[in-house]
C-alpha positions in Angstrom: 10.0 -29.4 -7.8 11.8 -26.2 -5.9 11.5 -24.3 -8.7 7.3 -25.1 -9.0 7.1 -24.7 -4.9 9.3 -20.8 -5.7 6.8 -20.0 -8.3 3.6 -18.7 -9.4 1.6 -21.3 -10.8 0.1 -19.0 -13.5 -0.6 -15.6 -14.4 -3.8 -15.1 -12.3 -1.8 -16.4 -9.4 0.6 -13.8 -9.9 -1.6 -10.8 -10.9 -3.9 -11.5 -7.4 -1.1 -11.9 -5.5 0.7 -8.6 -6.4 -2.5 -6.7 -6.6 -3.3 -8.1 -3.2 0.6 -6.6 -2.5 -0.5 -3.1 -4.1 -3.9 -3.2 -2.2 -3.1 -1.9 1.5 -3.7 0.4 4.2 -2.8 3.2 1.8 -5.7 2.7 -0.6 -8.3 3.0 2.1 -6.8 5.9 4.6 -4.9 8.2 2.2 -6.6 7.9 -1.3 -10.1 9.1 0.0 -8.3 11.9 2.3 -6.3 12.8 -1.0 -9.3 12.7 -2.9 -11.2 15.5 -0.4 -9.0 17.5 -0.1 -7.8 18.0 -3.4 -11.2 18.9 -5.3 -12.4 15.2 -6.1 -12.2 14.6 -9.6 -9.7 17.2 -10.6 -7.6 14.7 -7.9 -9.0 11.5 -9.8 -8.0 12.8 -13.3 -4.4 13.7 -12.1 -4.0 10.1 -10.3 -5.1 8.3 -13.4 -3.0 10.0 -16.1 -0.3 9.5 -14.0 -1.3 6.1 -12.9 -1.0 5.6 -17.2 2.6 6.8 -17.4 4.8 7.5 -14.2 2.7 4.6 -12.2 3.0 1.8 -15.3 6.5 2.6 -16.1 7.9 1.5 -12.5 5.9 -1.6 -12.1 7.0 -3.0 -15.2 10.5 -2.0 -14.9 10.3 -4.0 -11.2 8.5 -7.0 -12.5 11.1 -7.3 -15.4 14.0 -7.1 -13.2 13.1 -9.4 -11.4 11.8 -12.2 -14.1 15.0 -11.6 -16.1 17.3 -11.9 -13.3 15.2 -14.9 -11.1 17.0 -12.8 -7.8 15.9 -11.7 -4.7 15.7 -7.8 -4.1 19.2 -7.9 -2.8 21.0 -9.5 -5.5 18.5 -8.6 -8.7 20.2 -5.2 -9.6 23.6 -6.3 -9.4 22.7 -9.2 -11.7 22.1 -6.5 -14.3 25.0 -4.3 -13.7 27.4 -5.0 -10.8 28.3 -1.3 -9.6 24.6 -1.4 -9.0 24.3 -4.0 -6.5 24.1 -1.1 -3.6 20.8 -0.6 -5.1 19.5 -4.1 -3.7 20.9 -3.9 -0.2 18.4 -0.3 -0.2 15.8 -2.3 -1.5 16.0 -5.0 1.0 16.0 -2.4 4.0 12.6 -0.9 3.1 10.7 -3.7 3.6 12.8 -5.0 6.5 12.0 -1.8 8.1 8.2 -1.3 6.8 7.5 -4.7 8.1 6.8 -4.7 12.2 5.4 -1.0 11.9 2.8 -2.4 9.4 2.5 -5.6 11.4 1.5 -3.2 14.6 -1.0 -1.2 12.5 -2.2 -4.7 11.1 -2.8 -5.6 15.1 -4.9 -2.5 15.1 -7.1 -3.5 12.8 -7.3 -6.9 13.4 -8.7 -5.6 16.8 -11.3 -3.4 15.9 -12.7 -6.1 13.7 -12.9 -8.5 17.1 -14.1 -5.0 18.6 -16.7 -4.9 16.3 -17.4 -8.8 15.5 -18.1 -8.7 19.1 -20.2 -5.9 19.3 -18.7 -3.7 21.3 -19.1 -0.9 18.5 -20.7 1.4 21.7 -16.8 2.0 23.5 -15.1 1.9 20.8 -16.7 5.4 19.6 -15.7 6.8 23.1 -14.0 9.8 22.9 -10.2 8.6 23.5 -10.9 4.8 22.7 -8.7 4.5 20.1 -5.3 6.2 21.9 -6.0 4.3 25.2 -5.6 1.1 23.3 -2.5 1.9 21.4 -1.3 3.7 24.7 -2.0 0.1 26.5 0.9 -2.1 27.2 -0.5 -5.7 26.6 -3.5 -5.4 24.1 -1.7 -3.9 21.3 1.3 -6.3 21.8 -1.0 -9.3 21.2 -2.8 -8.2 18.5 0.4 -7.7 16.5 2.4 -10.8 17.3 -1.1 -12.1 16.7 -1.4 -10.4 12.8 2.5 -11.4 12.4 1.8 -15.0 13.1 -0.8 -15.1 10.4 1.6 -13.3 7.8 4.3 -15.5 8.6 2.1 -19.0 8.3 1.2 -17.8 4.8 4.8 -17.5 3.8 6.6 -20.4 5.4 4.0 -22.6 3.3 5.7 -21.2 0.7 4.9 -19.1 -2.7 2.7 -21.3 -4.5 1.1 -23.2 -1.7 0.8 -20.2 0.6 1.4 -16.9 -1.2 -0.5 -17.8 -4.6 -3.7 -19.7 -2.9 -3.9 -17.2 0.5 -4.2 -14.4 -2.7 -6.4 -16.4 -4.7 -8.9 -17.0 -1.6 -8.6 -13.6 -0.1 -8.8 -11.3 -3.5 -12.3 -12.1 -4.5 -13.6 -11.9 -0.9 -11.9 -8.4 -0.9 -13.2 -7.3 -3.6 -16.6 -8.6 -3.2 -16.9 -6.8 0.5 -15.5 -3.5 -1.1 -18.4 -3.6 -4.2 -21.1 -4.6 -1.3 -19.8 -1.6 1.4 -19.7 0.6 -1.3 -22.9 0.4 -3.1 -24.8 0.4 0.6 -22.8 3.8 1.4 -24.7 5.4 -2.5 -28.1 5.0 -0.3 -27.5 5.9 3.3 -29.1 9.0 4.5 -28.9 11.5 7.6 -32.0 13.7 8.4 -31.9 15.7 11.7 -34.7 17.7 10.7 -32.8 20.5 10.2 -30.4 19.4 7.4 -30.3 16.6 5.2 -27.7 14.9 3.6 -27.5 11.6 1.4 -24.9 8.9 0.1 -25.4 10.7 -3.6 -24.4 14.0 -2.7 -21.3 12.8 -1.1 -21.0 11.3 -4.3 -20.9 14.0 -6.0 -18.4 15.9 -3.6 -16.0 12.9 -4.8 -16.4 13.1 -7.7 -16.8 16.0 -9.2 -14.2 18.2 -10.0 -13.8 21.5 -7.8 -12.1 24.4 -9.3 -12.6 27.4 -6.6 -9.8 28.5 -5.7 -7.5 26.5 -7.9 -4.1 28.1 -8.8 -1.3 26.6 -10.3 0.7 26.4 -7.4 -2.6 24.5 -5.8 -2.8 22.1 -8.7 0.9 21.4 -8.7 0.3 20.5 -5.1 -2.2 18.2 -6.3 0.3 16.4 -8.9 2.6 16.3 -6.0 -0.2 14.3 -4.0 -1.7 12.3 -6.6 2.2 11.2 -7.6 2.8 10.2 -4.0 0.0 8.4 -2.9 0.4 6.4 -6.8 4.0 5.6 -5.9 3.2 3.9 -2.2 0.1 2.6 -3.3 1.7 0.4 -6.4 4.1 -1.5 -4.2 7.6 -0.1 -6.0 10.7 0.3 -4.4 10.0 -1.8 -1.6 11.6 -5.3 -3.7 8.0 -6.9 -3.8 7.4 -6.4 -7.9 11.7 -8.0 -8.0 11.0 -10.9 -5.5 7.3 -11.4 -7.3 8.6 -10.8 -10.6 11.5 -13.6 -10.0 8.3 -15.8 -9.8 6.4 -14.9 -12.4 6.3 -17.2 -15.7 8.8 -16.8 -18.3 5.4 -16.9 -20.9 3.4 -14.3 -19.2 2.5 -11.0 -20.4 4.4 -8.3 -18.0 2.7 -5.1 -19.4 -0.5 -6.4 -19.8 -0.2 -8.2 -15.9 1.3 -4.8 -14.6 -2.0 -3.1 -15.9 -4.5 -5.4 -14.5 -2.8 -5.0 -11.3 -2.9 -1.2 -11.6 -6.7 -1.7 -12.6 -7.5 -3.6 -9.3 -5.2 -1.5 -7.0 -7.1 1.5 -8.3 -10.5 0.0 -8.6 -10.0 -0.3 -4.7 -8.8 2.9 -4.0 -11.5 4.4 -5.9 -14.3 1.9 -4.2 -12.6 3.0 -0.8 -13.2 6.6 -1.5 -16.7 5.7 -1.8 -17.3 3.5 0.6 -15.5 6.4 3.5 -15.9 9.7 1.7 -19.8 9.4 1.6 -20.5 8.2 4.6 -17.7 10.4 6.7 -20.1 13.3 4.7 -23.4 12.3 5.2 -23.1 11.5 9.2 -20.3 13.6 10.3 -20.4 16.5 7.7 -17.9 18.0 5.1 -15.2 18.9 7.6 -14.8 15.8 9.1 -13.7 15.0 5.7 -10.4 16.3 6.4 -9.1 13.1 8.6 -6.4 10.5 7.2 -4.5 7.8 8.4 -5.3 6.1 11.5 -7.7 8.5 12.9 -9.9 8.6 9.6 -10.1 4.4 10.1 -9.6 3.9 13.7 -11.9 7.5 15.1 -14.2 8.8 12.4 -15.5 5.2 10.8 -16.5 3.9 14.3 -18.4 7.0 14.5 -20.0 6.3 11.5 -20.9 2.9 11.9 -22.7 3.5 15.1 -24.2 6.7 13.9 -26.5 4.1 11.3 -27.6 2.3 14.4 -28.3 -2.0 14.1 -26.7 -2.2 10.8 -23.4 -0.2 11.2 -22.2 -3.0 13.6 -22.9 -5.5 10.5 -21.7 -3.0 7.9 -18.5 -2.2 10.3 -17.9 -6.0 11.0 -17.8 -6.2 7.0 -15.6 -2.8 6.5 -12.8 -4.3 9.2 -12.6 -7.4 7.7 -12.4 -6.1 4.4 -9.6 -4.1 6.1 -7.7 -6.9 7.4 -7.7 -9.0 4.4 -6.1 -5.9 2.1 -3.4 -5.5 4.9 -2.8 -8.8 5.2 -2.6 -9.5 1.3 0.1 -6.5 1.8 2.4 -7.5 4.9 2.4 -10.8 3.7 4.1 -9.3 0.3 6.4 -7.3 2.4 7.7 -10.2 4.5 8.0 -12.2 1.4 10.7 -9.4 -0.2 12.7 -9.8 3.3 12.4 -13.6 3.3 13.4 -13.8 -0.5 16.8 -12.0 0.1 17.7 -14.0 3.2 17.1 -17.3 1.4 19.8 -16.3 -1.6 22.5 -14.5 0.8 22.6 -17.1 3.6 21.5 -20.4 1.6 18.6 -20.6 4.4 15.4 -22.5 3.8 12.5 -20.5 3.3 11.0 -22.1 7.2 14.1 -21.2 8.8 14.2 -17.8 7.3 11.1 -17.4 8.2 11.0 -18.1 11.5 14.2 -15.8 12.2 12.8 -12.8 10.6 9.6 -13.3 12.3 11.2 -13.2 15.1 12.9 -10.5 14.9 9.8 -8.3 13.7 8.2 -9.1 16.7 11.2 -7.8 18.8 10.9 -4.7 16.7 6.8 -4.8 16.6 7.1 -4.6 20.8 9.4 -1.7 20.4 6.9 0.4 18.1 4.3 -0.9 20.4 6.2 0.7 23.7 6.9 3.9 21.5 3.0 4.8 22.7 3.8 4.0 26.3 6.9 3.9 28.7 9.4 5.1 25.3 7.0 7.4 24.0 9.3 11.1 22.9 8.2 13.4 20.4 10.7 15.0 17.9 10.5 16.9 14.8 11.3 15.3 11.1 12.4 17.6 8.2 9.0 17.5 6.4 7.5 19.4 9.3 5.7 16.8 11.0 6.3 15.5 14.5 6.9 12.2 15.2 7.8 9.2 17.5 9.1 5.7 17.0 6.6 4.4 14.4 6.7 8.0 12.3 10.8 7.6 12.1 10.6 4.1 10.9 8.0 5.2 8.5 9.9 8.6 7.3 13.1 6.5 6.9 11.7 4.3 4.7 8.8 6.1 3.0 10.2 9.4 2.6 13.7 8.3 2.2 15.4 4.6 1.3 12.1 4.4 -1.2 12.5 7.4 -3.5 16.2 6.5 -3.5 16.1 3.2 -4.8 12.8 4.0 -7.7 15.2 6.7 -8.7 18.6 4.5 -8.9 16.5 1.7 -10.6 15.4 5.0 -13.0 18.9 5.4 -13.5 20.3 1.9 -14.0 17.5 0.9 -16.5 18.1 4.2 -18.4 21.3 4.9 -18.5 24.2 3.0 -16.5 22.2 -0.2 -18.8 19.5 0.6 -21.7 15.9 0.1 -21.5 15.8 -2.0 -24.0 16.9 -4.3 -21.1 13.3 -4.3 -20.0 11.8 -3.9 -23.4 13.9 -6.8 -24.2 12.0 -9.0 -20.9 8.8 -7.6 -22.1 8.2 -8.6 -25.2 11.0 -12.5 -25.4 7.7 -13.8 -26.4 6.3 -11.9 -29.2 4.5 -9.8 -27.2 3.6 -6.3 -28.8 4.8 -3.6 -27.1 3.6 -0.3 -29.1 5.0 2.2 -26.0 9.0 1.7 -26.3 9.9 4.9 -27.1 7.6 6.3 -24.5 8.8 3.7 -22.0 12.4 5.0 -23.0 11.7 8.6 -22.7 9.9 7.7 -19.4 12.5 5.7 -17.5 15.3 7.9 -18.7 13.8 11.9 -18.1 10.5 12.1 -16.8 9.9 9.1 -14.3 13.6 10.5 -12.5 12.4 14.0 -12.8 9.1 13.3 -10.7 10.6 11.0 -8.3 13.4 13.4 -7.6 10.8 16.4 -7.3 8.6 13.9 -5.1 11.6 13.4 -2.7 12.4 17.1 -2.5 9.2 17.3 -1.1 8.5 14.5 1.0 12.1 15.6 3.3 10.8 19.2 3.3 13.0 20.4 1.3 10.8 21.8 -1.6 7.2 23.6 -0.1 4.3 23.2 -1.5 
């Protein structure tokens, strides 16, 4: 009976729930930003050759870890080589540490939805709306322990009664408000009378490819973006694909799983393009195309919404709550890596582990939240950027703990074991698998490479 409650029921139960892990926050702010700037489909074309080879390898080396070992994060990798253990206790921080930032950006979103739901749309495309809230000391405090409490009900019911049928309820909604957003943004239109611009031509901005101006140094800066924005947006290095994987049925398919999950994480982000891209260009212009991260979803998509008038408070409702559920479908897989890794190393039920790491994300969650307020500082990372408390919890684990551990796992898998460790997981039931020698020359030489060329970058050591 443990064992049932601890795993997936199926295989669609597993492939919604890690997709839903894969679909986040990063899909909808940094995919269409990545896409823009980087000359649409020549962007498009890089992410999905990669997403074929560097993104596939990864996810089914995670998955297979974790099914063969049927460990937690923290002890899978030392279950396949001992010296390797460190490898976990990396693997365990990142989501640890990813957890109450998210959960505080997950508060954010979960308000504008009430912001909108309520319709309100009118103050919250003030100018300064947005950093008054996050500035405020009660608001954004509520709203996160709020969006925790919601995370953490879904996995104190456990993985099959709360991970498996939140996914299953929340995945098709998802992806039914992402089809219905986006094919209403391919027939918007703004007319001032002096210029005109519709839903198709953004469109074709997005899509296709632009070549002025493209040098190899610009295209390898492409690469560079398309590569990072595949590796955050898959959900390795973090211990969700171990701690999901540990779940997953012995009989299931791992390489044909890992690619429907890699078809619905980039159906998304693709969807998402459309559904920002065109409407940030048909209402606000081209160079308001050049906003990411919070102030592309939390400025520039208010704008837009009230810019259509009646319907962008329906349309914006639909585009928050769309929002929440992908985040939601993500923290929840986040605080399911943490939980997973308490349970084995302190024998604790999955409630009381719960509870306690709840708790203590909320402590942290308050401390991001005051890092806007009385313990706001500014100070300078090495990638250039300046940042306060929720940028240094973000650089430490994004630009940091998570390149190290995808390139020790690299490592492990191809040379301090063999691949044919994985191969072996992959295909215990007869399962064809025509790629080994790619997969081999993949985990062992190019996957590293990338990753360790990807880190350069992200600490500021290599300029681009």
């Amino acid at each position: 009976m443990e064992k049932k409650q601890n795993s997936f029921s199926g295989t669609a139960g597993f492939i919604l729930a890690a997709a839903g892990s894969a679909i986040g926050l990063g899909n909808i702010w940094r995919f269409p930003y990545f896409a823009a700037k980087n000359g649409g489909g020549i962007f498009l074309a890089t992410y999905l050759v990669l997403l074929l080879t560097f993104g596939i390898t990864l996810l089914i080396t995670e998955i297979s870890i974790g099914r063969k070992t049927k460990h937690s994060p923290l002890r899978a990798y030392g279950s396949i080589h001992p010296r390797w253990r460190w490898i976990g206790i990396f693997s365990t921080l990142v989501p640890f540490i990813i957890l109450p930032y998210y959960c505080v950006i997950g508060g954010w979103v979960l308000k504008y939805f009430t912001v909108f739901l309520c319709g309100d749309l009118g103050h919250a495309v003030d100018a300064g709306y947005f950093g008054a809230y996050i500035t405020g000391m009660v608001q954004p405090m509520v709203f996160m322990a709020v969006y925790i409490f919601l995370t953490a009900f879904v996995i104190y019911r456990g993985v099959n009664e709360g991970i498996e049928k939140m996914s299953c309820k929340l995945m098709p909604i998802l992806l039914l408000l992402v089809i219905a957003i986006a094919i209403f943004c391919l027939f918007i239109r703004y007319d001032d009378g002096t210029v005109t611009r519709t839903g198709l031509d953004g469109l074709w901005i997005y899509l296709v490819p632009d070549m002025s101006g493209m040098t190899a140094g610009k295209f390898f800066s492409v690469v560079l973006d398309a590569m990072g924005q595949l590796f955050f947006s898959i959900s390795v290095a973090m211990g969700i694909m171990i701690a999901y994987g540990s779940y997953f049925d012995d009989r299931g398919n791992i390489f044909r799983s890992a690619a429907q999950i890699e078809f619905f994480d980039t159906f998304v982000a693709f969807l998402a393009g459309v559904m920002i891209i065109l409407p940030v260009y048909v209402f606000l212009g081209k160079e308001a195309m050049s906003a990411s991260g919070p102030s592309l979803l939390f400025v520039s998509m208010p704008k837009v919404f009230n810019a259509m008038g009646t319907i962008g408070h329906v349309v914006g409702a639909a585009f928050f709550l769309m929002v929440f559920f992908a985040a939601l479908t993500s923290s929840i897989s986040i605080m399911e890596a943490v939980i997973s890794s308490l349970m084995e190393a302190f024998s604790w039920s999955r409630e009381k582990a719960t509870v306690i790491e709840g708790l203590v994300a909320l402590a942290i969650g308050v401390l991001v939240c005051l890092g806007y307020n009385v313990l706001y500082f500014e100070m300078p990372l090495p990638n250039g950027a300046t940042g306060q408390i929720l940028d240094l919890f973000d650089f430490f684990s994004n630009n940091i703990f998570m390149p190290v551990v995808a390139i020790a796992t690299c490592l492990l898998i191809g040379w301090g074991v063999n691949p044919g460790v994985v191969i072996e997981e992959m295909t215990k039931n007869g399962e064809p698998f025509r790629f080994k020698g790619v997969y081999s020359v993949m985990i062992r030489y190019i996957v590293p490479f990338l990753l360790l060329v990807l880190f350069l970058q992200s600490v500021g050591i290599l300029k681009v």
